[in-house]
C-alpha positions in Angstrom: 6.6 2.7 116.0 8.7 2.8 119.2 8.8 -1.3 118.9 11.2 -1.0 115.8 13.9 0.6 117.7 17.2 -0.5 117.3 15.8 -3.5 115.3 17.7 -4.8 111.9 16.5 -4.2 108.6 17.9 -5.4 105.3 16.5 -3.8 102.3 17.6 -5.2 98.7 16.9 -2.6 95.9 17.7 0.3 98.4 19.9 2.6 95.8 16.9 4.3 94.3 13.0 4.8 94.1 10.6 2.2 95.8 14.2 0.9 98.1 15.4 3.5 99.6 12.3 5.7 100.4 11.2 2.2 102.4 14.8 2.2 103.6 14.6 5.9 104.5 10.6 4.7 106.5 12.3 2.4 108.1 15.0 4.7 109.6 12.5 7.0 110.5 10.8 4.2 112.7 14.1 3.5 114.5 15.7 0.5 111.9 19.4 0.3 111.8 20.0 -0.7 108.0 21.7 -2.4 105.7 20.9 -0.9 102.3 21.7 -4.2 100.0 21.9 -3.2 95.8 24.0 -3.6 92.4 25.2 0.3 93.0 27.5 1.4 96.3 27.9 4.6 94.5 24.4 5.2 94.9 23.5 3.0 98.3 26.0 5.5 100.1 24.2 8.1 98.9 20.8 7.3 100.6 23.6 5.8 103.6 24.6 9.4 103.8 20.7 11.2 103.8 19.4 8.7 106.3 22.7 9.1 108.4 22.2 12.9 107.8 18.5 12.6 109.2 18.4 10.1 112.1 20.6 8.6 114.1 20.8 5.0 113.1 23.9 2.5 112.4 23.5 2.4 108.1 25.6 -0.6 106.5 26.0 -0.8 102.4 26.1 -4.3 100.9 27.1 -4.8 97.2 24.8 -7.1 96.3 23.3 -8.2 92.5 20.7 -10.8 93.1 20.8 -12.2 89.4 24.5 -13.3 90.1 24.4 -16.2 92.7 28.3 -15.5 93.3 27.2 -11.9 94.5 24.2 -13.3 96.7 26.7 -15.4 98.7 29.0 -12.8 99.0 26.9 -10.2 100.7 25.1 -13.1 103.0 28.5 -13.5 104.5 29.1 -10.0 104.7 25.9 -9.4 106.4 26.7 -12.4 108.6 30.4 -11.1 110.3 28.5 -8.0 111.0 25.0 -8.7 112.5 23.9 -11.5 115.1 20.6 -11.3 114.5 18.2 -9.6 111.8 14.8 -8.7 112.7 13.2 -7.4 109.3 14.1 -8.4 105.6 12.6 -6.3 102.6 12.8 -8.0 99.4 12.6 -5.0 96.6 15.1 -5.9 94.9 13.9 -6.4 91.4 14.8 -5.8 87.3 12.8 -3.9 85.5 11.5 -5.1 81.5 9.5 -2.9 79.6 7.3 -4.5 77.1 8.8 -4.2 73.8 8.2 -5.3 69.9 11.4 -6.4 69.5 13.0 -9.2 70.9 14.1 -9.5 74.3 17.9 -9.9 75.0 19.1 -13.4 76.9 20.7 -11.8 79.5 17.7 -9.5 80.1 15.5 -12.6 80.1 17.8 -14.5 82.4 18.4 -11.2 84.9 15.0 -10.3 85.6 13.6 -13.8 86.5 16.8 -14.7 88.9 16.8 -11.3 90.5 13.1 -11.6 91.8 13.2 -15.4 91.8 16.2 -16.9 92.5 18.3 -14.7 93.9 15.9 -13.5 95.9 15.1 -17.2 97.1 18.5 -17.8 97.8 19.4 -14.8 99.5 16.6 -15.1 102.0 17.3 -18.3 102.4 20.9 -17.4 103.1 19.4 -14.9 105.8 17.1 -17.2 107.8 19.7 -18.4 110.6 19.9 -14.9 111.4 15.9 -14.2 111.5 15.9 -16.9 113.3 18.0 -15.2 116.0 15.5 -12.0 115.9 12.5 -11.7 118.8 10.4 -10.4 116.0 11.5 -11.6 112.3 9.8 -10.2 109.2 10.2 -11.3 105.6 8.7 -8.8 103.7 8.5 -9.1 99.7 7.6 -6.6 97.8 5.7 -7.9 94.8 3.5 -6.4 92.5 -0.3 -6.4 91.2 1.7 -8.0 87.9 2.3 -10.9 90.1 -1.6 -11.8 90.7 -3.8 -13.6 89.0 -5.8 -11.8 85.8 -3.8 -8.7 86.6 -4.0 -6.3 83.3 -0.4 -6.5 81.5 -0.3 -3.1 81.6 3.8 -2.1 79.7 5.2 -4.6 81.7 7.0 -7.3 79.7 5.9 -11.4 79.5 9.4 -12.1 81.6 8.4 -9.6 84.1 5.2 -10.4 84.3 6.3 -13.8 85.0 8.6 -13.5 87.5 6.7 -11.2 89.4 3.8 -14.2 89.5 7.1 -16.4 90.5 7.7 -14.0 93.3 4.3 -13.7 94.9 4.1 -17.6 95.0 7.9 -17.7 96.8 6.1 -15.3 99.6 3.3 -18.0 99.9 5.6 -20.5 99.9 7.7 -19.2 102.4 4.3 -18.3 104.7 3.4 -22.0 104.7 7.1 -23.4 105.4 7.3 -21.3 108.1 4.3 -21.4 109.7 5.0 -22.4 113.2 8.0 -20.5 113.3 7.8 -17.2 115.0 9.0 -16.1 110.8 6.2 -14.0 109.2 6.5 -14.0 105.9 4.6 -10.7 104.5 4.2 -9.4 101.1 3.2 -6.3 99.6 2.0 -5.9 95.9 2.2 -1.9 94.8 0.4 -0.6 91.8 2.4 1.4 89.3 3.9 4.1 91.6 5.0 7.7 91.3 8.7 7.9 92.2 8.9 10.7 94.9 11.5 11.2 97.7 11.3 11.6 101.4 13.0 14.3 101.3 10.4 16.7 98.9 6.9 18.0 99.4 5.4 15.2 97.2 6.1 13.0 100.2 4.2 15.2 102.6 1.6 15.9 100.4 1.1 12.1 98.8 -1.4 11.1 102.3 -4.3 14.0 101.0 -4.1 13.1 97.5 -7.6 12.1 96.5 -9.3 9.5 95.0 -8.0 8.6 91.2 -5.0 9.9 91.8 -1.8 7.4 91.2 -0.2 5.6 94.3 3.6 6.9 95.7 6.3 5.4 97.1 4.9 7.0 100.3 1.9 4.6 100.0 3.7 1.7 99.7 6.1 2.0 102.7 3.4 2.8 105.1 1.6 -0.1 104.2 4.9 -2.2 105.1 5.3 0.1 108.2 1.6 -1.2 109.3 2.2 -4.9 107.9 5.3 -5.2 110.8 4.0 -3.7 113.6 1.2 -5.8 113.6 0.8 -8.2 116.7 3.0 -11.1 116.1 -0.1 -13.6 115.5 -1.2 -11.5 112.6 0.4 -12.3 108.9 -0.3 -9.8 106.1 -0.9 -9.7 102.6 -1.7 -6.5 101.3 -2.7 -5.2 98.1 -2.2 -1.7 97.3 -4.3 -0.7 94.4 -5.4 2.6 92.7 -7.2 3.9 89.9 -4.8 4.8 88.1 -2.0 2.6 87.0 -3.8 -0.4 89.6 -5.2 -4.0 89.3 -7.1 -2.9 86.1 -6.3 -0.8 83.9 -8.6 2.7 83.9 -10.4 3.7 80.5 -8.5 6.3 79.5 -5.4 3.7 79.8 -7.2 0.4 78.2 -8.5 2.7 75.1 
């Protein structure tokens, strides 16, 4: 990992869970980081454990990536601070459960533009500074809900959805930018167990055996391998597991 040193990551989504354990990977590696996400309350929190932990340069960025207004904002914050940006992880994403009832407009509306269009237009907003990088990385985090014939699993339609949306914006983006020394990577996690760096779970998540469900631990090591890969090599991974994966198990689909 010694070629991540003292590079740049931006990490949307990096208050809590799936963000700020790949926030906390990154550190580990040697990433200086700006933790991006709708709470500062709780990005200084995981500001003050990686700060506590490694010895890295941690930014916070208020940023809510259903609310265009916020996306510019913390584009230009990131901009007077940073020259350059070497590696952008988009986990920033709002959750819908599937429900009987009737789906709220605003919950509609905020879980598409969070993983669609905010995330569009935030790393478009973010590409003059990749650009400046020796070794730039986009790196969306998806999700098996985004591929095709994925089970529905508790997910809602909207979610579903946008989550389809978002793989297709990663393809998109690995096709515009082909050419460019811009990867664009993505990453599509099962349903995960939400465990922290900091307890055992995370030690013990790489002996865990077969049928077991997949960790947070799983999913930033597979972004870990995606962006240390030689620079000729693009990456789409699929993380799947038997339980809570591509298809649902029997026990689940009974």
């Amino acid at each position: 990992m010694k070629q991540l040193n003292r590079t740049v990551a931006v990490v949307t989504g990096a208050g809590r869970g799936l963000g700020a354990a790949l926030a906390f990977a990154l550190a580990e590696a040697g990433c200086d980081l700006v933790l991006c996400g709708r709470s500062q309350s709780a990005l200084k929190d995981v500001a003050a454990t990686i700060a506590g932990n490694f010895e890295r340069r941690v930014q916070t960025v208020a940023l809510d990536l259903a609310d265009a207004k916020s996306v510019a904002t913390a584009i230009e914050s990131i901009k007077a601070e940073y020259g350059h940006v070497d590696i952008l992880v988009n986990n920033g994403a709002m959750w819908l459960e599937d429900s009987d009832e009737d789906h709220p407009e605003d919950a509609v509306f905020g879980v598409v533009n969070a993983a669609v269009t905010g995330t569009f237009l935030f790393t478009q907003g973010l590409l003059p500074l990749l650009g400046h990088s020796p070794r730039p990385d986009i790196v969306t985090i998806g999700s098996i809900s985004g591929l095709p014939n994925a089970a529905l699993h508790s997910v809602s339609v909207p979610f579903y959805a946008a989550k389809r949306a978002q793989a297709a914006l990663a393809d998109g983006l690995r096709q515009k930018l082909a050419g460019t020394p811009i990867r664009s990577i993505v990453v599509h996690p099962p349903y995960l167990e939400d465990i922290s760096p900091l307890d055992g779970a995370w030690e013990e998540a790489g002996s865990r055996e077969k049928g077991a469900a997949a960790t947070n631990r799983d999913i930033a090591e597979a972004v870990l391998f995606a962006v240390t890969r030689p620079r000729h090599v693009t990456l789409s991974i699929t993380v799947d597991a038997d339980e809570g994966g591509l298809y649902p198990s029997p026990a689940r689909s009974a």
